[in-house]
N, CA, C and O atoms as a DFTB+ gen file, in Angstrom:
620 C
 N C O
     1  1     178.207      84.860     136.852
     2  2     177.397      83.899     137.551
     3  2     176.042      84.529     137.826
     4  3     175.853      85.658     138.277
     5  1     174.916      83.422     137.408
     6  2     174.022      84.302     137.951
     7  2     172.777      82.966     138.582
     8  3     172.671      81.823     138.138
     9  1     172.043      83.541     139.613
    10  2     170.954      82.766     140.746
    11  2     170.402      82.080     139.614
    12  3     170.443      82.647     138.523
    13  1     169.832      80.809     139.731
    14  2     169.140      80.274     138.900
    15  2     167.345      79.748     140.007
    16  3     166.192      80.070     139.719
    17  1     167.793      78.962     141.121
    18  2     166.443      78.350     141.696
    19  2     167.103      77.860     142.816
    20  3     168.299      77.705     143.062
    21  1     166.044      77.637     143.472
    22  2     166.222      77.024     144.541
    23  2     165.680      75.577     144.803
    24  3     164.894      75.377     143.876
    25  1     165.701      74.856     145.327
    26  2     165.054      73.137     144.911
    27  2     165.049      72.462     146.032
    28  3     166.155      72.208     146.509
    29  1     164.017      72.060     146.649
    30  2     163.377      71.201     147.772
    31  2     162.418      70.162     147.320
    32  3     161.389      70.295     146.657
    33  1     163.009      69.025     147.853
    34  2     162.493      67.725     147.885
    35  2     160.610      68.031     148.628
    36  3     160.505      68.700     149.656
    37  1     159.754      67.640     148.162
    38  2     158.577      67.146     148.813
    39  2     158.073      65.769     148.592
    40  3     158.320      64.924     147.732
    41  1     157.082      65.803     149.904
    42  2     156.449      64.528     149.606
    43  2     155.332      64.419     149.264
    44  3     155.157      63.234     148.981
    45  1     154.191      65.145     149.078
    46  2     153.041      65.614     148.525
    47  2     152.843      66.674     147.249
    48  3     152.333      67.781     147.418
    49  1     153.446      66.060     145.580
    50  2     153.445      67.309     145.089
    51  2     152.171      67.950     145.113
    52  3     152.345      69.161     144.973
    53  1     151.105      67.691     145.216
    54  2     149.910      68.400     144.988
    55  2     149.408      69.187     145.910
    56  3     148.744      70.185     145.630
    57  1     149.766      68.688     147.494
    58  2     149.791      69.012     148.865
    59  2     151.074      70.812     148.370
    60  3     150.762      71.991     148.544
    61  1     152.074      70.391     147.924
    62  2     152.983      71.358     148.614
    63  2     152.698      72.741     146.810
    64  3     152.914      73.953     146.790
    65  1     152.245      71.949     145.781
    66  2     151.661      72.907     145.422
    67  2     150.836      74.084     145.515
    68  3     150.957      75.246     145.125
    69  1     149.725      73.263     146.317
    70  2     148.476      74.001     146.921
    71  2     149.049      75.154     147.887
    72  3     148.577      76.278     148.056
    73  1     149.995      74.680     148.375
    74  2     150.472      75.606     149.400
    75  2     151.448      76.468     149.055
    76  3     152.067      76.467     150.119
    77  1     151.932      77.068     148.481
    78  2     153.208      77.400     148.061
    79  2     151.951      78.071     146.841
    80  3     151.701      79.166     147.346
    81  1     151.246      77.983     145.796
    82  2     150.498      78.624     144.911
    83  2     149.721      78.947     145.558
    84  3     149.958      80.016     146.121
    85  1     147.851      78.021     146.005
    86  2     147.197      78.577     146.668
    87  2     147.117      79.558     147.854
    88  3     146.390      80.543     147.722
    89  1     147.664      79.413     148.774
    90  2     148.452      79.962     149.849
    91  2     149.282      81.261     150.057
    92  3     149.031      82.418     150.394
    93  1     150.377      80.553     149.707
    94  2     151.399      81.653     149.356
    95  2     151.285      82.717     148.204
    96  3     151.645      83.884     148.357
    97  1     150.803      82.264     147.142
    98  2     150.737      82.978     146.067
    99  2     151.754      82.947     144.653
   100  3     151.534      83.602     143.634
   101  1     152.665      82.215     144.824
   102  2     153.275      81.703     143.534
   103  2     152.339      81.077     142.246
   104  3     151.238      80.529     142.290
   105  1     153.127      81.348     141.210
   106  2     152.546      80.716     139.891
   107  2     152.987      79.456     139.486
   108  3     154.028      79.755     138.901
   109  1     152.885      78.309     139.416
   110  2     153.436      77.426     138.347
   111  2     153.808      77.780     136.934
   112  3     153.124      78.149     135.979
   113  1     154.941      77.584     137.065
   114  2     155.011      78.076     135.637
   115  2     155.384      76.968     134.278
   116  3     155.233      76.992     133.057
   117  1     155.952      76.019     135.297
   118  2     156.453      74.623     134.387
   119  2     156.382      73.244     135.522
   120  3     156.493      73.149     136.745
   121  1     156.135      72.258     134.385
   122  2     156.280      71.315     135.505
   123  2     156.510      69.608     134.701
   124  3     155.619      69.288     133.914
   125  1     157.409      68.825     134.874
   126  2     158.208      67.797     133.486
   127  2     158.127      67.130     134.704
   128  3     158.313      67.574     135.837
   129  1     157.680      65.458     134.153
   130  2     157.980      64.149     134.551
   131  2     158.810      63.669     133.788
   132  3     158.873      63.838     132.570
   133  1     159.689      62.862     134.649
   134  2     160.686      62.693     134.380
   135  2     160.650      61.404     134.565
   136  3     161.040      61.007     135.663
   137  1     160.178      60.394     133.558
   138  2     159.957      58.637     134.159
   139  2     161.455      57.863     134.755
   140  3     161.762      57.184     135.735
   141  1     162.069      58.347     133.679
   142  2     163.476      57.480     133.718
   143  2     164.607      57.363     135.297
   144  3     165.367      56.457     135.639
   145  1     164.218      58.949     136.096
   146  2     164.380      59.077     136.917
   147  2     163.555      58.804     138.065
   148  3     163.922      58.952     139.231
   149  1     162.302      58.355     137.648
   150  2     160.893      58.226     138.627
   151  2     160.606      59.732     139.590
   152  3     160.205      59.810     140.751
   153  1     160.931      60.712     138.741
   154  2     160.666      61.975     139.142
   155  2     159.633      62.558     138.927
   156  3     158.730      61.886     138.429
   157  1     159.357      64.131     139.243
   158  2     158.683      65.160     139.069
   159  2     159.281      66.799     139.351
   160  3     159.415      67.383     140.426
   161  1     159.430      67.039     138.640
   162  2     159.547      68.805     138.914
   163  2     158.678      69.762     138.885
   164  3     157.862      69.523     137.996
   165  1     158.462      70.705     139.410
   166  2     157.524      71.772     139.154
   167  2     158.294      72.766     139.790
   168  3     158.827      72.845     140.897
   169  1     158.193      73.708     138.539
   170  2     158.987      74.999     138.508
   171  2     157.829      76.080     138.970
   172  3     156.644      76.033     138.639
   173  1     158.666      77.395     140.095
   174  2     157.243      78.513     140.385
   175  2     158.286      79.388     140.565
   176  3     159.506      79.297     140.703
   177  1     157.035      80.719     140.503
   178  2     157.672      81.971     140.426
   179  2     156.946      82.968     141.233
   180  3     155.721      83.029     141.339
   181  1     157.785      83.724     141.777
   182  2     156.602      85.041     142.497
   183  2     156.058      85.708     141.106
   184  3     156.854      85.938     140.195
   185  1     154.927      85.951     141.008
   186  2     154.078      86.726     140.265
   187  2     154.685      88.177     139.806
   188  3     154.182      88.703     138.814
   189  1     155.880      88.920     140.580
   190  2     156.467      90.034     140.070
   191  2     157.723      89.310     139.139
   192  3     158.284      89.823     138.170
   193  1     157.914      88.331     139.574
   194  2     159.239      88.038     138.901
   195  2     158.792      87.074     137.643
   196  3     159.586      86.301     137.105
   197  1     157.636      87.196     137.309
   198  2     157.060      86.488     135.535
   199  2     157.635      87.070     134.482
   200  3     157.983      88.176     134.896
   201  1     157.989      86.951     133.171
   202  2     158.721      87.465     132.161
   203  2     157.286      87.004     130.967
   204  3     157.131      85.965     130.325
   205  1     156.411      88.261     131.039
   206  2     155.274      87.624     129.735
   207  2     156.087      87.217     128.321
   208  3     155.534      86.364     127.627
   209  1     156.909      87.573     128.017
   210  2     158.049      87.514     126.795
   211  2     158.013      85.732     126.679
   212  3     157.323      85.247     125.781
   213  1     158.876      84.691     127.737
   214  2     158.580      84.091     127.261
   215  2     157.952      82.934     128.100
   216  3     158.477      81.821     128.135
   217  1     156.651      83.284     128.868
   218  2     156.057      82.280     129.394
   219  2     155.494      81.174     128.719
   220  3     155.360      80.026     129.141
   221  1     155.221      81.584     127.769
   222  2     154.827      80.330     126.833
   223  2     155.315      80.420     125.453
   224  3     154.768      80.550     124.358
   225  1     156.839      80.280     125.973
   226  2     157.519      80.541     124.666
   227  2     158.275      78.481     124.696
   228  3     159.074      78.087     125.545
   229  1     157.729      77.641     123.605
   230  2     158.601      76.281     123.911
   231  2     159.850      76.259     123.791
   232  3     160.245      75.097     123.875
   233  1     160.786      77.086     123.613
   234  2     161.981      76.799     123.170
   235  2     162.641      77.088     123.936
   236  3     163.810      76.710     123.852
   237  1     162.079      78.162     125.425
   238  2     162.695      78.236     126.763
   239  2     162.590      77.180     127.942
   240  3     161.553      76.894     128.540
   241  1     163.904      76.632     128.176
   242  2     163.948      76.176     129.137
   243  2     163.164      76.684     130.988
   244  3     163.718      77.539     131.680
   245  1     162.021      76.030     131.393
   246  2     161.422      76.753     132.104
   247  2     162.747      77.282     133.394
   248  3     162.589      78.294     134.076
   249  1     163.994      76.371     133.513
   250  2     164.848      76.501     134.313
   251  2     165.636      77.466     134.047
   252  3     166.373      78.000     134.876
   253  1     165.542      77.777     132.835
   254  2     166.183      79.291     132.682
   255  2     165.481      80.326     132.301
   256  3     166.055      81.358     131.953
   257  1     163.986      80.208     132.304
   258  2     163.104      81.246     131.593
   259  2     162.592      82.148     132.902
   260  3     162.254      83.327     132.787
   261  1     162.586      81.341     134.294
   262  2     162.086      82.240     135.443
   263  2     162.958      82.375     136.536
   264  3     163.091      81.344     137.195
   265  1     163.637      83.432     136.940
   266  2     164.434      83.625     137.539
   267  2     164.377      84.503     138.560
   268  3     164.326      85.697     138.266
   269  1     164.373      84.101     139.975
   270  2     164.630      83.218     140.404
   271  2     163.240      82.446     140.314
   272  3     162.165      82.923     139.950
   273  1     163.548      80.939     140.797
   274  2     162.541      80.438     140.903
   275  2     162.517      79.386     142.253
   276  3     163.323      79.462     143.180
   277  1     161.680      78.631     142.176
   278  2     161.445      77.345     143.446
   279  2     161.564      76.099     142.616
   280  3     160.866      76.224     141.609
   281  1     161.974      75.337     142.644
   282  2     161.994      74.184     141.847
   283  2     161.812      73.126     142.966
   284  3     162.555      72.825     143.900
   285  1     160.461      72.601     142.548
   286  2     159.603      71.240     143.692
   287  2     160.238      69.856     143.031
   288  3     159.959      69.671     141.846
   289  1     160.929      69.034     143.584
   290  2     161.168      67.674     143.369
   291  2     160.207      66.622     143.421
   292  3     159.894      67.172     144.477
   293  1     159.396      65.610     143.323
   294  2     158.701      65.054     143.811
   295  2     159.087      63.611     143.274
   296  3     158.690      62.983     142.293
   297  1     160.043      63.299     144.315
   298  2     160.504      61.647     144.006
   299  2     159.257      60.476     144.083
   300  3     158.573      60.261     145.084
   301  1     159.145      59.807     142.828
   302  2     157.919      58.988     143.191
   303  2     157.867      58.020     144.022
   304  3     156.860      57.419     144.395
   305  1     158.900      57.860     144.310
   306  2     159.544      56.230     144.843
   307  2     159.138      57.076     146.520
   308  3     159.463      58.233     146.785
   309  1     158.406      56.173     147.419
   310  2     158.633      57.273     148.400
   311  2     159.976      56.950     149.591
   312  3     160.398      55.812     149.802
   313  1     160.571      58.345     150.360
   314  2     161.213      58.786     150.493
   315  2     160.851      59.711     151.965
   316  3     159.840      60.411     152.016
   317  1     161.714      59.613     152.996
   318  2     161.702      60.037     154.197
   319  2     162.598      61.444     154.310
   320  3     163.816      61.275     154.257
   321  1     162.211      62.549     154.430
   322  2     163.286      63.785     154.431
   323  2     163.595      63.757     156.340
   324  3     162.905      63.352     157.275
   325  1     164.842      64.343     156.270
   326  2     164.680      65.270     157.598
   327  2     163.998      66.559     157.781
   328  3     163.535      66.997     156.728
   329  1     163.831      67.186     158.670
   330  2     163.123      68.100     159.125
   331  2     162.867      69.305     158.331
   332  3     161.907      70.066     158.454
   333  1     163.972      69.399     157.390
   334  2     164.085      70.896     156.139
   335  2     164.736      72.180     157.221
   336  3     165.124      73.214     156.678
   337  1     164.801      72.091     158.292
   338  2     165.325      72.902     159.115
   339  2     166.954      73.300     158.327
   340  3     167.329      74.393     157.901
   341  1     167.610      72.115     158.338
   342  2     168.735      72.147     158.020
   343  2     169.300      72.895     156.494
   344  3     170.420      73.158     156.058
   345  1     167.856      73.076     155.949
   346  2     167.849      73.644     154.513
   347  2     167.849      75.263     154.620
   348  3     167.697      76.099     153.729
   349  1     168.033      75.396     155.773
   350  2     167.452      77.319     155.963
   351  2     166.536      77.567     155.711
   352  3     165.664      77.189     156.494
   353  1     166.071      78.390     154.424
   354  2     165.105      79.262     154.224
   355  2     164.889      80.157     152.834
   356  3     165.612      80.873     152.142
   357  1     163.225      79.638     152.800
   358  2     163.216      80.751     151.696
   359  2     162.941      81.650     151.600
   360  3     161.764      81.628     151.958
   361  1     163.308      83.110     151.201
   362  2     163.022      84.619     151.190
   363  2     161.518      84.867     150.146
   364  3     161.327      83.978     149.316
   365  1     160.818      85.663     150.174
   366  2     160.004      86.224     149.521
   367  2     159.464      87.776     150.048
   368  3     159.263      87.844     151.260
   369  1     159.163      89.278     149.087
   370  2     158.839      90.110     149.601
   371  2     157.881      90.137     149.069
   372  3     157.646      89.513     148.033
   373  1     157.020      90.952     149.728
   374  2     155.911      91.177     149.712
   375  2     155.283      92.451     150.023
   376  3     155.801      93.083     150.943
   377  1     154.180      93.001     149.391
   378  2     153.799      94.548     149.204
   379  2     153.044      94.698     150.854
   380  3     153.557      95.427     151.703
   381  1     151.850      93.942     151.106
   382  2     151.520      93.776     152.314
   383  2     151.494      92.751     153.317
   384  3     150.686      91.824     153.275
   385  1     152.673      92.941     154.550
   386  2     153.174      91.310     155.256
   387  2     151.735      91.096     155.701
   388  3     151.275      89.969     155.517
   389  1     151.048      91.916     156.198
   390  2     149.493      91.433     157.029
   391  2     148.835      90.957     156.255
   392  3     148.517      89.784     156.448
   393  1     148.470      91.474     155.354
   394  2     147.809      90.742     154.436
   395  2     148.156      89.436     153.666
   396  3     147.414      88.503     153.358
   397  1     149.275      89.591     153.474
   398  2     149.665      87.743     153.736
   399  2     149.757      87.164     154.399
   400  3     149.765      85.963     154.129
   401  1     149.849      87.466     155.305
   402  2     149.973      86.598     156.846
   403  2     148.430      86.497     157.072
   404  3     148.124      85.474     157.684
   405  1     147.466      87.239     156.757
   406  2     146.193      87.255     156.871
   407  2     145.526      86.053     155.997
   408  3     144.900      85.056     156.358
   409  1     145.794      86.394     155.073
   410  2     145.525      85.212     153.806
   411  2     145.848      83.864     154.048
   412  3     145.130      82.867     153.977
   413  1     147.348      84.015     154.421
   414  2     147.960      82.407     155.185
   415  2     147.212      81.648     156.119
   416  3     147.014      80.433     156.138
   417  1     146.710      82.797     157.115
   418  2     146.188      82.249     158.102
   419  2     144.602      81.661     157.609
   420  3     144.249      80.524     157.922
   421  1     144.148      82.134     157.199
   422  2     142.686      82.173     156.445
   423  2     143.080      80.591     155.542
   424  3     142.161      79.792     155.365
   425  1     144.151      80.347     155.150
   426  2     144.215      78.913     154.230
   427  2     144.464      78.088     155.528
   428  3     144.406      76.884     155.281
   429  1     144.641      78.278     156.416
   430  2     145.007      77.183     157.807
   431  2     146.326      76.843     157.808
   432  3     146.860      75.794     158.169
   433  1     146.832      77.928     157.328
   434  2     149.009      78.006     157.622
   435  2     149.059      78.591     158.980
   436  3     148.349      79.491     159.429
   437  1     149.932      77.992     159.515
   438  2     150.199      78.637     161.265
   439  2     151.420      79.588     160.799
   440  3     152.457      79.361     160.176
   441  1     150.880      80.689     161.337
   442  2     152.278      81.549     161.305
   443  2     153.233      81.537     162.494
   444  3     152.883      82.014     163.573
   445  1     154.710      80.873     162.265
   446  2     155.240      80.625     163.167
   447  2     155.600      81.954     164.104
   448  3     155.468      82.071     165.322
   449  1     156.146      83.007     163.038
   450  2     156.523      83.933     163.581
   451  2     156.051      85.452     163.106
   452  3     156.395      86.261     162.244
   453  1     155.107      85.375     164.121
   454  2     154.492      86.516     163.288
   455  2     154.822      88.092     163.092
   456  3     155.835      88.518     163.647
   457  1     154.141      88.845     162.444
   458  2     154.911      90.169     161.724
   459  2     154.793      90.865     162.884
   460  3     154.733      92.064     162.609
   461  1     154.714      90.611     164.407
   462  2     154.938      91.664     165.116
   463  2     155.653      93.237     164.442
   464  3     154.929      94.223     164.308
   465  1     156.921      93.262     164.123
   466  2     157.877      94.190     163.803
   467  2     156.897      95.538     162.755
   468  3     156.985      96.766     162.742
   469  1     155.748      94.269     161.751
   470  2     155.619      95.329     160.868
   471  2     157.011      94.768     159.371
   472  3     156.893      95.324     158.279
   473  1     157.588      94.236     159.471
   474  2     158.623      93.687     158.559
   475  2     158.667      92.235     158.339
   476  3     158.571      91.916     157.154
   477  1     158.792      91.249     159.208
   478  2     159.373      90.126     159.167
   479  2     158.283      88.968     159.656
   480  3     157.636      89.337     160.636
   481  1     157.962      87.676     159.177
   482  2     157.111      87.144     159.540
   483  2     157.750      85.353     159.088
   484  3     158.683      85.364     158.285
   485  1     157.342      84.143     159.504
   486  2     158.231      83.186     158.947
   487  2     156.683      82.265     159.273
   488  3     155.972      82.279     160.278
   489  1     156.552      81.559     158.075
   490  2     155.718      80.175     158.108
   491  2     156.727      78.975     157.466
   492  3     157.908      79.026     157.122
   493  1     155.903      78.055     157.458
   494  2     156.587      76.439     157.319
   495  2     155.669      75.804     156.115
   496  3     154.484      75.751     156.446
   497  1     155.862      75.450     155.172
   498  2     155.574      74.252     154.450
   499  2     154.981      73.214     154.875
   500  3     154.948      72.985     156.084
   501  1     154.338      72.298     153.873
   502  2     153.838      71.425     154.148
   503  2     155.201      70.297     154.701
   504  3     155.048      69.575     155.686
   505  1     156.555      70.315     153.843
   506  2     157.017      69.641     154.586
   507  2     158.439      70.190     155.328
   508  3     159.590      69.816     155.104
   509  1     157.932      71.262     156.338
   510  2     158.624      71.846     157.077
   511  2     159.561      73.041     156.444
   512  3     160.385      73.667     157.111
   513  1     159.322      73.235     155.165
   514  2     160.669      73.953     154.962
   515  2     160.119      75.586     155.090
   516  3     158.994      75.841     154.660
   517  1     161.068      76.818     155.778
   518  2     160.705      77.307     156.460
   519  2     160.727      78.740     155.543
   520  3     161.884      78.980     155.199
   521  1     160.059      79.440     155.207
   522  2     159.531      80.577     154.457
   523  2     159.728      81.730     155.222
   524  3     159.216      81.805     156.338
   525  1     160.360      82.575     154.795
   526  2     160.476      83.930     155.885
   527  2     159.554      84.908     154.480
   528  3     159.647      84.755     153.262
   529  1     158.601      86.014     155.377
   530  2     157.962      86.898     154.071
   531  2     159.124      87.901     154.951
   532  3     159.830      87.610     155.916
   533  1     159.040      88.706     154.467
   534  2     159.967      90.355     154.401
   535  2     158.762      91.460     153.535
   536  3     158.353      91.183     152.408
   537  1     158.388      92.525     154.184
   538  2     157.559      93.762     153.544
   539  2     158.545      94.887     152.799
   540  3     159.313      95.691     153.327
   541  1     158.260      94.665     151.417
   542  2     158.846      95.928     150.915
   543  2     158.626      97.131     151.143
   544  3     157.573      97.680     151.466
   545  1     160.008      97.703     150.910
   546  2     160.280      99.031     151.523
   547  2     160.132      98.830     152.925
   548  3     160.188      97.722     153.457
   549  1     159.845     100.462     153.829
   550  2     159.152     100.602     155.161
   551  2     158.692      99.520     155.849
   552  3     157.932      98.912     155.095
   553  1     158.785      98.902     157.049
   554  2     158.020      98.593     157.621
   555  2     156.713      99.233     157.912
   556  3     156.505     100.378     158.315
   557  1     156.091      98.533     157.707
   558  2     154.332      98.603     158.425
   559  2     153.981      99.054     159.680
   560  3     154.809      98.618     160.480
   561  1     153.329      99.573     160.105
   562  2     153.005     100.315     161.372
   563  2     152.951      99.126     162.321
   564  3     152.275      98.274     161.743
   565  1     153.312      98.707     163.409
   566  2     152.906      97.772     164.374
   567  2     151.151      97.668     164.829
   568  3     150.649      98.651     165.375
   569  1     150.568      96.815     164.645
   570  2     149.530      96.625     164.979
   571  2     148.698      94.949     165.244
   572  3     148.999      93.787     164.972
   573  1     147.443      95.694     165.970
   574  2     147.625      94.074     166.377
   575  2     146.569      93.354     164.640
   576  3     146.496      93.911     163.544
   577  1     145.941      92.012     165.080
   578  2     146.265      91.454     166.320
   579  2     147.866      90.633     165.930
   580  3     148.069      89.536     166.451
   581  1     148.880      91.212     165.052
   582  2     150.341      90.622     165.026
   583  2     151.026      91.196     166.567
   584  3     151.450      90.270     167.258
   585  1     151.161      92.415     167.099
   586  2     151.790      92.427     168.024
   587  2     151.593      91.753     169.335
   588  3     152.591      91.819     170.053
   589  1     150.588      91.129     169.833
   590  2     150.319      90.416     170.746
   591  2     150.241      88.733     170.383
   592  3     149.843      87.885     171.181
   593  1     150.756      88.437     168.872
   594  2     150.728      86.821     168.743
   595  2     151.747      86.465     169.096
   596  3     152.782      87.094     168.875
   597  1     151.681      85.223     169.813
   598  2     153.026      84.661     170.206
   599  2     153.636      83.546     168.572
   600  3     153.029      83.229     167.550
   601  1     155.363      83.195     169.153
   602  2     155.656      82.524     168.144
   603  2     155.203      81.074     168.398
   604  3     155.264      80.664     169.557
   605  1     154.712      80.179     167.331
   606  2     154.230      79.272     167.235
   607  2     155.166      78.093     166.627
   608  3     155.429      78.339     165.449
   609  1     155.775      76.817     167.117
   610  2     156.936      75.790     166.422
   611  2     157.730      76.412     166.262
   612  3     158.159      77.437     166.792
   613  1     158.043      75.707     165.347
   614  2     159.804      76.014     164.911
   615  2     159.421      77.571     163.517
   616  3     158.413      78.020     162.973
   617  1     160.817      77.854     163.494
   618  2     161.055      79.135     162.241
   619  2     162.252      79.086     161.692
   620  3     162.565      79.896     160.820
């Protein structure tokens, strides 16, 4: 058995693109309309986890070519979610948490919970679904201004 993706409904694909690529820093790597279903998918990847072999290879399925991945739904028909709370969470590591959390903040993402620790930090999506970063290896030295931010909404 092995991880294939993870897959959350949105209601803004272009909105939750921006955020999740611009933002966050993921790649698009694929992305199929699907009329018959009145769908949309868009497949992403953290930037360490790209395979140049076969990114633009056609004969790979993008659902099995990037692993793991995020797989964005975007039902056209529109559609009311609950909160995404109930969905947990998605993991991502990262070389520097401040500096993403820096960057985040700089795109106008509220960091719910910020990297006080030096390790652990959690933002939210455009439609709520809740992102934890994690710093590879070591934690980071504590410093501000993360150790004096309070937590902000939900995480």
């Amino acid at each position: 058995m092995r991880y294939l993706h993870a897959m959350v409904r949105v209601t803004d694909l272009d909105r939750s693109v921006a955020f999740y690529c611009d933002a966050l820093g993921l790649v698009e790597v694929a992305r199929r309309d699907v009329p018959q279903g009145r769908f949309t998918l868009a497949f992403l990847s953290a930037p360490d986890d790209l395979d140049p072999a076969v990114i633009d290879d056609p004969h790979v399925s993008p659902a099995h070519a990037f692993k793991p991945a995020l797989e964005l739904t975007y039902n056209w028909d529109v559609e009311a979610y609950p909160t995404g709370r109930n969905f947990g969470h998605l993991a991502f590591e990262v070389d520097d948490i401040y500096a993403v959390c820096g960057q985040l903040l700089s795109a106008g993402v509220m960091i719910s919970r910020p990297p006080r620790d030096g390790k652990m930090a959690f933002v939210r999506s455009p439609d709520h679904i809740s992102i934890e970063l994690l710093q590879r290896g070591a934690a980071l030295t504590p410093t501000e201004p993360w150790i004096s931010m309070p937590n902000a909404g939900e995480w």
